[in-house]
C-alpha positions in Angstrom: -73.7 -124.1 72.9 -75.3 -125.1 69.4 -78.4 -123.7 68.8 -80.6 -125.1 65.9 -82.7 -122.4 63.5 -85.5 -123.9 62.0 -87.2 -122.4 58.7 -88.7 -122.9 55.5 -92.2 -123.1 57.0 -95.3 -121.6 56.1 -99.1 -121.9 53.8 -99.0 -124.8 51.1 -101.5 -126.2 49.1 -102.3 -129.6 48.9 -100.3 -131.3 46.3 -97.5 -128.5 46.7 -94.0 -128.3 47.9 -91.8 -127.2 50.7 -88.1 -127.5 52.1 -87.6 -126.9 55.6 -84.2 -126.5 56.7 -82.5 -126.6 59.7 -79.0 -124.8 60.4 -76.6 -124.8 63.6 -74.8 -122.1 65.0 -71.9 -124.4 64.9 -70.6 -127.9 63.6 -73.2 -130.1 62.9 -70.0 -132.9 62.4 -70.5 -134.3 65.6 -73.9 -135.1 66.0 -74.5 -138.5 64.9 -78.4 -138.6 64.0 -79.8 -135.5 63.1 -84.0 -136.2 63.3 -86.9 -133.9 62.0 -89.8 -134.4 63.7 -93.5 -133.0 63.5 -96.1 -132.3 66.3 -99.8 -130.9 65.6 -102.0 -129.7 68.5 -103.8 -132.6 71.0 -101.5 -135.0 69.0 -97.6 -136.6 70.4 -94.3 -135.4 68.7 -93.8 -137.6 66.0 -90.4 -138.9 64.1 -90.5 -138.0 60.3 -87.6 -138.8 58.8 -83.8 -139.8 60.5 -80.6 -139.6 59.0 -77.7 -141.2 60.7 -74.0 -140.5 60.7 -73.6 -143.2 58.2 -76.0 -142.1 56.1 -79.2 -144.4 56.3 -82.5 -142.4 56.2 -85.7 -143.3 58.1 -88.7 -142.3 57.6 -92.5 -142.6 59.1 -94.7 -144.7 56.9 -97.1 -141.7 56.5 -94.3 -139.7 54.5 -92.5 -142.7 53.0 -92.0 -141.4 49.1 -93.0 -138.1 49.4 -90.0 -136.7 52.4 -86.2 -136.5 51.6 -83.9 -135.8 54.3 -80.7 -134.9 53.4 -77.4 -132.8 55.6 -74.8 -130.5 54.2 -72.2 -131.0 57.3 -70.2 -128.2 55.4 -73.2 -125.9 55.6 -74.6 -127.0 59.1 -77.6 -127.7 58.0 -80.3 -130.4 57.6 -82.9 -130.2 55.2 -86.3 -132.3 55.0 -87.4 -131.3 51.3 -91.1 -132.3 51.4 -93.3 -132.9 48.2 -97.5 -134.0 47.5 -97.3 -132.6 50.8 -101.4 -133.8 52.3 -103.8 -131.4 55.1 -102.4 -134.4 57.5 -99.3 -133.1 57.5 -99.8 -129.9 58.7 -98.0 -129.3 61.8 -95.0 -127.6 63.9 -91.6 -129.3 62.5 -88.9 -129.6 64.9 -85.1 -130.6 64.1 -83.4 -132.9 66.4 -79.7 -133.3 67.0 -77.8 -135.9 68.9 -74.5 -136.5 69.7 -73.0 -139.2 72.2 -73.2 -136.3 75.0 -76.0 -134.4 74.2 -79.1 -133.3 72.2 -80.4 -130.2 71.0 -83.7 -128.7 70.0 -84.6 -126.3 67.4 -87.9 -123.9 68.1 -90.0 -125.4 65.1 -91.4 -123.8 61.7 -95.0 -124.3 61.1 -96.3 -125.8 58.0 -99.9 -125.5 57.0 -101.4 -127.6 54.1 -104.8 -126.2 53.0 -106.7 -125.1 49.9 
């Protein structure tokens, strides 16, 4: 079983800079949308940014311009390189992947924007 390893997390100032990443135990080949999404306390799980098999990213409004996602299928991992990063966007970041069979979970690295 794939197991997802979220990190990169951790204290950023406003304005400032962070890449989370987000690396398989295994082949990341077959799943077809790999998703990063966020999830602050009293709040729902929200979607971030998307990245499908062919390539197309999505992303929320809220991060639109200031979140790249980006996969290195060599590397098994997924990165979400986040910039001008805003106290709103302090939360738990989770990385999603789906395949035709199955989806998988990651435990979340916590990102805190404050002066």
């Amino acid at each position: 079983q794939v197991q997802l390893v979220e990190s990169g997390g951790g204290l950023v100032q406003p304005g400032g800079s962070l890449r989370l990443s987000c690396e398989a135990s295994g082949s990341i080949a077959r799943f077809r949308v790999m998703t990063w999404y966020r999830q602050s306390p009293g709040k729902q799980r929200e979607l971030v940014a998307q990245l499908n098999s062919g390539g197309v990213p999505n992303y929320a409004d809220s991060v639109k311009g200031r979140f790249t996602i980006s996969r290195d299928n060599a590397k098994n991992t997924v990165y979400l390189q986040m910039n001008s990063l805003k106290p709103e966007d302090t939360a738990t970041y989770l990385c999603n992947a789906a395949s035709m069979f199955d989806t998988l979970w990651g435990q979340g690295t916590l990102v805190t924007v404050s002066s």
